[in-house]
N, C-alpha and C positions, 0 to 999 in steps of 0.2 A: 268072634270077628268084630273087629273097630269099627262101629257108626259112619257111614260117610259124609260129608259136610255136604248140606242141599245148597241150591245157588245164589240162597237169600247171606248163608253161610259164607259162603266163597266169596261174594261180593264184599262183604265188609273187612274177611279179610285181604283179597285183593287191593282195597283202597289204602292200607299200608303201602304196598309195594312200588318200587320206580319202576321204568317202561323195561329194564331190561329185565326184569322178573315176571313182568306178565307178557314180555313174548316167548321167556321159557315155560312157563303155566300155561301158556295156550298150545305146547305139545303135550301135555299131559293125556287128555283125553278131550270126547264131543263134549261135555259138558265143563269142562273146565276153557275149554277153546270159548266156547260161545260166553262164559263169563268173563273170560279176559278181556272178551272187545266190546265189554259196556262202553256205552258213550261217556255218562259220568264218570266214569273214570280216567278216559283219557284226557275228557275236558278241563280236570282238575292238575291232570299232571301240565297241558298246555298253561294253562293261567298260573298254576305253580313257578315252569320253567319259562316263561316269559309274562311276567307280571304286567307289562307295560301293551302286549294283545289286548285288543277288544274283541268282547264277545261276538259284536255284531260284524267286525270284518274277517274274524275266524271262518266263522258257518259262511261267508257269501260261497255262488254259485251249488258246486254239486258236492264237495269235500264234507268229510266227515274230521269228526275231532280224530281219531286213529290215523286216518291218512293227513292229517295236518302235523301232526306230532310226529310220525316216520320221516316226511315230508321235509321238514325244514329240519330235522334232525342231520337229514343226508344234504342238505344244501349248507347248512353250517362246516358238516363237517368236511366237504369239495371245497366252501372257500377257505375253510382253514389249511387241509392238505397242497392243495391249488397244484395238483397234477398235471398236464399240458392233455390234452386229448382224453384223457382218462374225465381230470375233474371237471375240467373249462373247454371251450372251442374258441379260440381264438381269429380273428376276422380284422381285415386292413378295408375300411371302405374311402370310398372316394367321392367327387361328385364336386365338391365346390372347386371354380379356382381360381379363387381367393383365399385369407388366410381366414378362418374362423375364430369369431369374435365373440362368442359365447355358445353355449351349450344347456338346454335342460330336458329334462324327462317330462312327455307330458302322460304316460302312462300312470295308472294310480298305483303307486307306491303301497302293494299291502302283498302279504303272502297269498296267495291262490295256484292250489296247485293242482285244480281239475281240467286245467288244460286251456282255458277261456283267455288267459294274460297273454299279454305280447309286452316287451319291454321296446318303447319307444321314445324316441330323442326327438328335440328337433333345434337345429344351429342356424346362427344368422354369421353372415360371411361379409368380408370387404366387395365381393363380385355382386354385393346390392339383390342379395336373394334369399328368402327362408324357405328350409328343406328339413321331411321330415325322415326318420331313418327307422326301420325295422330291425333291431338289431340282431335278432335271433336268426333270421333269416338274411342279413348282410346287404340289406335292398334298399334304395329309396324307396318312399310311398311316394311322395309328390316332392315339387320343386315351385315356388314363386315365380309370375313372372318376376322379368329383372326391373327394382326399384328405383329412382330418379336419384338415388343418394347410396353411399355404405348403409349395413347395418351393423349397429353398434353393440345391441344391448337385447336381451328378452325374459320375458316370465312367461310360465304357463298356469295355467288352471284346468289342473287333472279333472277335478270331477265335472267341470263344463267341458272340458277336450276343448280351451280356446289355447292360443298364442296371442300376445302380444310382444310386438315389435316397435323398434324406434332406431331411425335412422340418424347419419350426422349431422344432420340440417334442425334435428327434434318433431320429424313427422311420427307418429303413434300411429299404428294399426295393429285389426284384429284381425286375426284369420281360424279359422276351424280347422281343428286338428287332422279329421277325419280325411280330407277334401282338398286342404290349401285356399279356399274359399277367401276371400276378402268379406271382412263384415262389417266393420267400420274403421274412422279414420278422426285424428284429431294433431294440431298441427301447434307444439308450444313456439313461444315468440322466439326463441334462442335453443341452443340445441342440450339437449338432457343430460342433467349429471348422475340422476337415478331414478331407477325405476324401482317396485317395491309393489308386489300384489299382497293383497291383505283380502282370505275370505270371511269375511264378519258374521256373526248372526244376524244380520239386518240383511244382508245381501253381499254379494261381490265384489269389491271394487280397485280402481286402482290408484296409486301415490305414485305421481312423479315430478323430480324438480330440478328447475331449470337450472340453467348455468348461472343467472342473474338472482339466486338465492330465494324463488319462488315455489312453495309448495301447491300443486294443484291434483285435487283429487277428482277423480272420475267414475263415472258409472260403468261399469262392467256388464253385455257387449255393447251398446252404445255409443262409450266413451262423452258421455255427457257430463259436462261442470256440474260439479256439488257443491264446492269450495274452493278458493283460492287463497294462501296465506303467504306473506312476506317473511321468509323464516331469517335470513343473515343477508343481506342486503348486498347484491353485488359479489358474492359469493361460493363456489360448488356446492352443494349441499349431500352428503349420504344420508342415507335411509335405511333403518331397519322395523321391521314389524313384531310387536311379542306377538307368541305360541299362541295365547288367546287373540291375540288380534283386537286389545282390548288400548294398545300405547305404540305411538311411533317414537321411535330416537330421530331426531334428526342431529346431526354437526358437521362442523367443518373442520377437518383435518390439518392439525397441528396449528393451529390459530389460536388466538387469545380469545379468542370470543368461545364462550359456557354453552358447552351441548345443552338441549333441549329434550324434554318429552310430553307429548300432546295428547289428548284423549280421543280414540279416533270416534266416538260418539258424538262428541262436539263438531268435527272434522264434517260427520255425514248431512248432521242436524247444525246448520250455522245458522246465527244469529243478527240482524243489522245493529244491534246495539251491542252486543256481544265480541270480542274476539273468541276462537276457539279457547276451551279449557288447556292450560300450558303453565311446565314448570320447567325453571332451569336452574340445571344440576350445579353446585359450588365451586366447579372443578375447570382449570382450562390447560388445552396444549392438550388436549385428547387426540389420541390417535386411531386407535382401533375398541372394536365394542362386540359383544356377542349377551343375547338371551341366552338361559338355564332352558334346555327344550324342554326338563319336565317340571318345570315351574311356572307358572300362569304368567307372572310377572316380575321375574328378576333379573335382573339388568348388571353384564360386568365392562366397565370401561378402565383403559389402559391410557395414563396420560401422565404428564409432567409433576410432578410436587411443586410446593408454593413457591422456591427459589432455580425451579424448572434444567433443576440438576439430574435430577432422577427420578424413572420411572416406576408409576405407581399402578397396583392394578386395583381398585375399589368395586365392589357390589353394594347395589342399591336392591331393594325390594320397593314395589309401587303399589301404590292403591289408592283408594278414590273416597272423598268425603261427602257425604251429599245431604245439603240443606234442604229448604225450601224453595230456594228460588237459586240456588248454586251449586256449584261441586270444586273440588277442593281434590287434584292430584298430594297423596302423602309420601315422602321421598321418606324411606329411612335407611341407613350405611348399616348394614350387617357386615361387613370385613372389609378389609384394607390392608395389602402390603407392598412392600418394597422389592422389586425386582435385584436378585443380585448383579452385583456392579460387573460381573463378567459376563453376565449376557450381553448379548448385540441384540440392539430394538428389532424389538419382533414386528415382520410384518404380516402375517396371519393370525388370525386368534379366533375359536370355535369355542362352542360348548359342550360339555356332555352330561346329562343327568340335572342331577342340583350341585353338585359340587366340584364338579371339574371343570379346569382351565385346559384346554390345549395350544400352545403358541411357539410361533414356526419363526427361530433366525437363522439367516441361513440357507444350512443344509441341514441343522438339528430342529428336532420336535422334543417340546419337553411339557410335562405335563404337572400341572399343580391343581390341588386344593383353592380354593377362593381363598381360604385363610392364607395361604401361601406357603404351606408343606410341597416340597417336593417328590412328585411319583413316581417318575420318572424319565431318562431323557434320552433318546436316539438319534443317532449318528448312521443311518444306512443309506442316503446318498454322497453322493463324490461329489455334487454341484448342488447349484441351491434349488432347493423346493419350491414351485411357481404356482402350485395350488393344494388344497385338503379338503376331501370330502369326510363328514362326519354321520354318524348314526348310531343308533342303538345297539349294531352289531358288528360293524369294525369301523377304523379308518384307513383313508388311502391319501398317499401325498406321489402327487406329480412332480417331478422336478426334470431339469436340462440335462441332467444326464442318459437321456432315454429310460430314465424307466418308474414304474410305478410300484411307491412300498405298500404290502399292505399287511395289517395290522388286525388281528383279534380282538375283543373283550373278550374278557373274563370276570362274571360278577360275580363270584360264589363269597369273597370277601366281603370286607366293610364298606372298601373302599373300591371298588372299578381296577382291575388290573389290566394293562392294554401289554398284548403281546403281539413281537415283533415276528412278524412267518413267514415272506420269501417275496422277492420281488418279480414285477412282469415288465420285461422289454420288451421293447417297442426294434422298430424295423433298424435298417442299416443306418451307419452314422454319416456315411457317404451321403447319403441323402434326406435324413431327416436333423433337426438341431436340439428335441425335446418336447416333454409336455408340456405343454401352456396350461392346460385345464381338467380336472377329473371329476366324474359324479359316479352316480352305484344305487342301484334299485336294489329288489329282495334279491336279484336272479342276474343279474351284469353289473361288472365293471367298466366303463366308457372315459378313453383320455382324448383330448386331441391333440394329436401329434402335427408340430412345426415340422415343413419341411423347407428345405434352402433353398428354393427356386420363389420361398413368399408365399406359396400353398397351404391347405393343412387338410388334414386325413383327421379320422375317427378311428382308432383302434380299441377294439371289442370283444372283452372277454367273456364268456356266455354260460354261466354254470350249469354243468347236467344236471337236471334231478328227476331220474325216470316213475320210478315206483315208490317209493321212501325203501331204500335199503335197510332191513333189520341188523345188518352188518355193522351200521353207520351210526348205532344208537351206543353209547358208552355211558357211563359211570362218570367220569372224571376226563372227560373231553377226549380229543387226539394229539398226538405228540405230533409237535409242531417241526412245520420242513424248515433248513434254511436256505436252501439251492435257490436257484437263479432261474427262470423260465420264462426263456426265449422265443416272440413269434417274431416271422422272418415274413415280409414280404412274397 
């Protein structure tokens, strides 16, 4: 009779095996059941199949590596099938009315699937009011009083549960996520052309700049002066923040004047003999710009060439010199290329990873390499696309035709393959005109939808994920839908 293998045995050979091997080895018997669901092993297969997980936001609350690996298994594989009732619950909320003028999650953005999460929004509206929404359950939590002005513009800070807001006049406030609470206020000369929250290792805080080409930074809740910097004189200014939080882009769109980037250390720590630390880039007639999310610091801008014929998309890499009594921002070009002459200028442009572009003319999304290979380009709207949310585990493009695409990775290649998987419409055309805006937690999709009365709604799609399905764990992904799914008023 054959030796049996003890569980010091069975474990080492188990750590060969993928998830769908060791939930058939855990019908084997009691001892082979209790080896399958070592922790290290599930652990390893998590950080295997999602590299880019953190140890420390896997384990929060009650979850185990086992139930975190079935878990997002079955939520992958719902939004990829995207079933109507089966995979999603789909919700039309109401509430503003006015048209809705931005949108963000102030919910923290991590997988948790012990039950503790709630996926939560919160939108600023022309009716001069910020409101927060529970999306799971289709409800307000609270509502603003109503403000002396529009509101325009918002950021949140998930791990403080703040809001800030800024209306059309350039009044700034903070509110508590929890409550709707007013916490502070601060009031720029002219009204804002960007907002732009940045959490630093030093602390919180916030970038916003005027309409008169003025960078002003503030303390987060506060809203206390730190700095103030003259960035383009007279000018709108955009703003973006790197991943580290360690460079701001600021420029002015389609203008001759050389975007910039600034050190936000110098920004928190200003000097009276000093300007901030600032370098600006070789390049003008820049249009749009996107950070590398798993890059600390690499920067892609889309702008004109020297005889401002055609459009060029370059990456910079950034980094920092530091003397004795200086520091020295270091620009260096890692790639550059030439947009082909048959594209129409793109007006969205995202990042993904280290080496993807995504940019929206149109109705099409096409997808390049920084170098500028092509990866691919789709054409699943009939009108042009008015927004794109991006992430680690799809993309979604909003556009005027009612409805929203959304879109798979697939990283098992070299190179990121984005797959095209079924779209979600939005309510009647009688009454609504399109999305304006979409974003997407671990767990919802959220568009808001224009409607023709000058209104706008939140439509919500809600992914089930009850127990992690063993059903839901494959090899080689799910075969992807191309139907249409329809929620209706």
């Amino acid at each position: 009779m054959a030796a049996r293998l003890g569980p010091h045995e069975l474990l080492h050979v188990f750590s060969f095996l993928e998830a769908r091997d060791l939930l058939s080895a855990a019908q084997v018997d009691k001892v082979w059941n209790e080896v399958s669901k070592t922790k290290e092993l599930w652990r390893q297969l998590c950080l295997r199949r999602w590299s880019s997980s953190k140890a420390s936001q896997v384990v929060l609350g009650t979850q185990k590596w086992r139930q975190y690996y079935l878990c997002r298994s079955e939520l992958e594989f719902r939004m990829e099938s995207g079933r109507p009732e089966k995979d999603f619950i789909c919700r039309a909320i109401s509430g503003h009315t006015g048209e809705i003028h931005g949108l963000s999650y102030i919910s923290v953005s991590e997988y948790q699937f012990d039950g503790g999460k709630k996926s939560v929004v919160c939108t600023v509206s022309s009716d001069c009011t910020v409101r927060a929404w529970d999306l799971h359950e289709g409800v307000e939590i609270w509502s603003s009083p109503v403000q002396p002005a529009a509101l325009v513009n918002l950021v949140t800070y998930p791990q403080l549960q703040l809001v800030v807001t800024v209306d059309e006049r350039g009044l700034i406030k903070v509110w508590k996520a929890e409550n709707g609470w007013e916490c502070a206020s601060f009031c720029l000369p002219t009204l804002s052309s960007a907002l732009e929250a940045c959490n630093h290792p030093e602390g919180p805080f916030l970038l916003a700049a005027s309409a008169e080409g003025v960078l002003y930074v503030l303390t987060v809740p506060p809203l206390q002066v730190v700095s103030t910097v003259t960035l383009f004189p007279h000018h709108s200014v955009s703003l973006l923040c790197s991943p580290d939080h360690q460079w701001v882009f600021a420029s002015v769109q389609d203008s001759d004047l050389s975007p910039k980037v600034l050190s936000t250390h110098t920004l928190l720590h200003p000097s009276e003999d000093e300007p901030p630390v600032c370098s600006t880039l070789p390049i003008r007639h820049s249009s749009r710009a996107c950070w590398a999310p798993e890059e600390a610091a690499r920067l892609t801008v889309m702008h004109k060439n020297d005889n401002s014929m055609q459009l060029v998309v370059t990456t910079y890499e950034l980094g920092a010199q530091k003397s004795r009594d200086r520091m020295d921002i270091l620009v260096k070009q890692i790639a550059s290329f030439l947009l082909p002459d048959t594209t129409r200028p793109p007006h969205l442009m995202k990042g993904h990873g280290s080496q993807v572009i995504l940019l929206v003319s149109g109705s099409e999304l096409v997808l390049f390499t920084v170098h500028g290979l092509q990866l691919a380009a789709f054409q699943d709207h009939q009108r042009p696309i008015m927004a794109m949310w991006v992430d680690s585990s799809c993309v979604v493009t909003s556009s005027f035709d009612l409805s929203l695409r959304v879109y798979m990775w697939n990283k098992e290649n070299k190179l990121p393959v984005l797959k095209s998987c079924y779209h979600l419409l939005g309510g009647s055309h009688r009454w609504a005109s399109g999305f304006t805006h979409v974003e997407s937690d671990s767990m919802s999709i959220v568009g808001v939808e224009a409607r023709s009365t000058g209104t706008s709604i939140l439509r919500v799609y809600h992914f089930r994920v009850q127990r992690g399905s063993e059903e839901c764990v494959t090899d080689d992904g799910v075969t992807s839908r191309t139907n249409s799914h329809i929620c209706r008023d």
